[in-house]
C-alpha positions as CSV (number, residue, x, y, z in Angstrom):
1,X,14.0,-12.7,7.8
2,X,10.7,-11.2,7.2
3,X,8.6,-10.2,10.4
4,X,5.1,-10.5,9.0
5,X,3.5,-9.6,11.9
6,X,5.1,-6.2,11.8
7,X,4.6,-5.6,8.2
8,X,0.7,-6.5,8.8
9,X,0.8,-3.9,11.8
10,X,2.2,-1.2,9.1
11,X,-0.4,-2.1,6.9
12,X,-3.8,-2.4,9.1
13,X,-1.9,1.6,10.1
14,X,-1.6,2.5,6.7
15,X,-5.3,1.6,5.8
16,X,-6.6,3.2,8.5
17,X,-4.9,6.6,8.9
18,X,-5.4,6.4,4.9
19,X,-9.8,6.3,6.0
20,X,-9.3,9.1,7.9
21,X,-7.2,11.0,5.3
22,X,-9.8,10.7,2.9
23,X,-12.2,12.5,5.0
24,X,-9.6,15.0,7.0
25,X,-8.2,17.4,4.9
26,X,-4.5,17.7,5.1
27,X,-3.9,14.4,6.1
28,X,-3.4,12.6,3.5
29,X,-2.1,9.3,2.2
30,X,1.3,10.4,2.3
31,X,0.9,10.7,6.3
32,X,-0.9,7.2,5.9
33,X,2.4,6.0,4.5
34,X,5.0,7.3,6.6
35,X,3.1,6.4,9.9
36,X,2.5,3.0,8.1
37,X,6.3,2.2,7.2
38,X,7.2,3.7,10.5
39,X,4.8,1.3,12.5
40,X,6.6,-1.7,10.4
41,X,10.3,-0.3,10.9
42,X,9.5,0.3,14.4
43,X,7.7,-3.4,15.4
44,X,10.5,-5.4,13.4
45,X,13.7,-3.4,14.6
46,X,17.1,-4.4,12.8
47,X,18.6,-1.3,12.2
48,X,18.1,0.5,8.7
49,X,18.1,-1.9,6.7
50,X,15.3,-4.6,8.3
51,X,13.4,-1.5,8.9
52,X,13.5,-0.3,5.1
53,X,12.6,-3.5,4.4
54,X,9.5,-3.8,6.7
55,X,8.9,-0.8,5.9
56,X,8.6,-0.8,2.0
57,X,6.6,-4.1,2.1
58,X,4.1,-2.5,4.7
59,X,3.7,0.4,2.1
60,X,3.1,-1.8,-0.9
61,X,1.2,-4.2,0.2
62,X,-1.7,-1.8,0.4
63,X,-1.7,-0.3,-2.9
64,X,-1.3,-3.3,-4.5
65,X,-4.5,-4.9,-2.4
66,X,-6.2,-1.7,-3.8
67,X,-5.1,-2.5,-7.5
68,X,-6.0,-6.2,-7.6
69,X,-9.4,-5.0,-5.8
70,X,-10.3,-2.2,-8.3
71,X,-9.2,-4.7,-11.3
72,X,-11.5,-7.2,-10.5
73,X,-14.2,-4.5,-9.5
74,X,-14.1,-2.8,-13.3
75,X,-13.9,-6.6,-15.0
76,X,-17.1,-7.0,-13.5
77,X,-18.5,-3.8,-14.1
78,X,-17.7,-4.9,-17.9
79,X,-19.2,-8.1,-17.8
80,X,-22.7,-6.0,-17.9
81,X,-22.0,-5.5,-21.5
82,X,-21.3,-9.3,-22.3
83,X,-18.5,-10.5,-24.1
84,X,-17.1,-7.8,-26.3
85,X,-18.1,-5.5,-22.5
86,X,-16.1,-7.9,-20.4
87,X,-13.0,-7.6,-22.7
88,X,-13.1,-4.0,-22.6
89,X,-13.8,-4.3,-18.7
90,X,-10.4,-6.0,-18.2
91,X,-8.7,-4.0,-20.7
92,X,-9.7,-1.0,-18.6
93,X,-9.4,-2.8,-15.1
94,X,-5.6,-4.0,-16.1
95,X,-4.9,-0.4,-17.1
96,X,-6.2,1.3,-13.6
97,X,-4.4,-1.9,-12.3
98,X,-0.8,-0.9,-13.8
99,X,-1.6,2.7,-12.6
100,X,-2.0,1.9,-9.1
101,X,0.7,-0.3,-9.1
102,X,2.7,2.1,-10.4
103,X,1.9,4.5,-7.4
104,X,1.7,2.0,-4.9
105,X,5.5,1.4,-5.7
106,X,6.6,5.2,-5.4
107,X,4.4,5.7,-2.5
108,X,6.2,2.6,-0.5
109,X,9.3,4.5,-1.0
110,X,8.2,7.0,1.5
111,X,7.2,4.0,4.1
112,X,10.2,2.3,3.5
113,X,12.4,5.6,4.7
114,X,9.9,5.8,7.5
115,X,10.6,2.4,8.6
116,X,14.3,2.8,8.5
117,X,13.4,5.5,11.0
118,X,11.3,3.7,12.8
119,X,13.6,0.8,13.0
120,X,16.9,3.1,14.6
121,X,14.4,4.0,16.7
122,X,13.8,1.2,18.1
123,X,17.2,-0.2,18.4
Protein backbone atom coordinates (compact mmCIF):
# COMPACT_ATOMS: atom_id res chain seq x y z
CA UNK A 1 0.00 0.00 0.00
CA UNK A 2 0.94 3.42 -0.89
CA UNK A 3 2.27 5.77 2.12
CA UNK A 4 1.20 9.07 0.81
CA UNK A 5 2.48 10.90 3.46
CA UNK A 6 6.00 9.76 2.73
CA UNK A 7 5.73 10.24 -0.98
CA UNK A 8 4.54 14.04 -0.23
CA UNK A 9 7.65 14.34 2.22
CA UNK A 10 9.90 13.21 -0.89
CA UNK A 11 8.33 15.57 -2.87
CA UNK A 12 7.99 18.99 -0.64
CA UNK A 13 12.34 17.67 -0.52
CA UNK A 14 12.50 17.41 -4.02
CA UNK A 15 11.01 20.94 -4.68
CA UNK A 16 12.95 22.47 -2.40
CA UNK A 17 16.51 21.25 -2.64
CA UNK A 18 15.48 21.64 -6.53
CA UNK A 19 15.04 26.02 -5.44
CA UNK A 20 18.22 25.88 -4.03
CA UNK A 21 19.80 23.93 -6.98
CA UNK A 22 18.72 26.42 -9.30
CA UNK A 23 20.55 29.12 -7.57
CA UNK A 24 23.67 26.95 -6.14
CA UNK A 25 25.81 25.73 -8.64
CA UNK A 26 26.71 22.12 -8.51
CA UNK A 27 23.74 21.16 -6.88
CA UNK A 28 21.54 20.40 -9.07
CA UNK A 29 18.28 18.61 -9.76
CA UNK A 30 19.77 15.36 -9.78
CA UNK A 31 20.78 15.96 -5.96
CA UNK A 32 17.07 17.22 -5.70
CA UNK A 33 16.06 13.81 -6.84
CA UNK A 34 18.07 11.46 -4.96
CA UNK A 35 17.60 13.27 -1.64
CA UNK A 36 13.89 13.40 -2.68
CA UNK A 37 13.39 9.47 -3.47
CA UNK A 38 15.61 8.85 -0.46
CA UNK A 39 13.37 11.06 1.96
CA UNK A 40 10.30 8.84 0.43
CA UNK A 41 12.19 5.27 0.66
CA UNK A 42 13.36 6.24 3.98
CA UNK A 43 9.71 7.64 5.71
CA UNK A 44 7.78 4.55 4.11
CA UNK A 45 10.30 1.66 4.90
CA UNK A 46 9.50 -1.94 3.37
CA UNK A 47 12.51 -3.02 2.11
CA UNK A 48 13.55 -2.41 -1.59
CA UNK A 49 10.80 -2.72 -3.17
CA UNK A 50 8.19 -0.24 -1.00
CA UNK A 51 11.07 2.00 -1.10
CA UNK A 52 11.53 1.98 -4.97
CA UNK A 53 8.12 2.50 -5.10
CA UNK A 54 7.91 5.57 -2.76
CA UNK A 55 10.56 6.48 -4.15
CA UNK A 56 9.76 6.72 -8.01
CA UNK A 57 6.31 8.29 -7.24
CA UNK A 58 8.01 11.02 -5.01
CA UNK A 59 10.39 11.69 -8.09
CA UNK A 60 7.57 12.00 -10.66
CA UNK A 61 5.19 13.58 -9.03
CA UNK A 62 7.13 16.74 -9.32
CA UNK A 63 7.99 16.83 -12.88
CA UNK A 64 4.80 16.09 -13.82
CA UNK A 65 3.23 19.05 -11.46
CA UNK A 66 5.84 21.12 -13.43
CA UNK A 67 4.51 19.87 -16.93
CA UNK A 68 0.76 20.31 -16.29
CA UNK A 69 1.80 23.83 -14.81
CA UNK A 70 3.98 25.03 -17.83
CA UNK A 71 1.13 23.51 -20.27
CA UNK A 72 -1.43 25.53 -18.94
CA UNK A 73 0.97 28.60 -18.52
CA UNK A 74 1.90 28.60 -22.55
CA UNK A 75 -2.03 27.85 -23.49
CA UNK A 76 -2.55 31.01 -22.00
CA UNK A 77 0.26 32.76 -23.20
CA UNK A 78 -1.45 31.80 -26.69
CA UNK A 79 -4.74 32.85 -25.96
CA UNK A 80 -3.20 36.55 -26.52
CA UNK A 81 -3.25 35.84 -30.15
CA UNK A 82 -7.01 34.72 -30.12
CA UNK A 83 -8.20 31.71 -31.64
CA UNK A 84 -5.77 30.59 -34.37
CA UNK A 85 -2.95 31.99 -31.14
CA UNK A 86 -4.67 29.78 -28.56
CA UNK A 87 -4.38 26.65 -30.85
CA UNK A 88 -0.91 27.25 -31.46
CA UNK A 89 -0.56 27.97 -27.60
CA UNK A 90 -1.58 24.40 -26.78
CA UNK A 91 0.01 22.93 -29.61
CA UNK A 92 3.25 24.36 -28.09
CA UNK A 93 2.18 23.89 -24.37
CA UNK A 94 1.40 19.94 -25.06
CA UNK A 95 4.76 19.63 -26.76
CA UNK A 96 6.90 21.28 -23.67
CA UNK A 97 4.26 19.10 -21.78
CA UNK A 98 5.43 15.68 -23.48
CA UNK A 99 9.02 16.89 -22.94
CA UNK A 100 8.92 17.31 -19.35
CA UNK A 101 7.11 14.34 -18.94
CA UNK A 102 9.48 12.64 -20.68
CA UNK A 103 12.31 13.80 -18.22
CA UNK A 104 10.32 13.73 -15.33
CA UNK A 105 10.00 9.92 -15.97
CA UNK A 106 13.93 9.33 -16.41
CA UNK A 107 14.67 11.61 -13.59
CA UNK A 108 12.26 9.43 -11.04
CA UNK A 109 14.48 6.59 -11.96
CA UNK A 110 17.24 8.10 -9.98
CA UNK A 111 14.71 8.78 -6.80
CA UNK A 112 13.27 5.53 -7.08
CA UNK A 113 17.07 3.88 -6.51
CA UNK A 114 17.40 6.44 -3.80
CA UNK A 115 14.41 5.34 -2.15
CA UNK A 116 15.29 1.70 -2.33
CA UNK A 117 18.23 3.01 -0.30
CA UNK A 118 16.56 4.85 1.75
CA UNK A 119 14.06 2.28 2.55
CA UNK A 120 17.07 -0.70 3.63
CA UNK A 121 18.08 2.00 5.57
CA UNK A 122 15.46 2.27 7.50
CA UNK A 123 14.60 -1.36 8.00
Amino acid sequence: MTDWRAVGYGFVVTLLVGAVGLAVPGLGQLTAGLLGGFVAGYVAGGGLLGGFWHGLLAGSLGGLIVGVLLWGAIALVGLAGGPVGGAAGALAGFSVFAVVVLIALVMAAESAVAGAIGAVLND
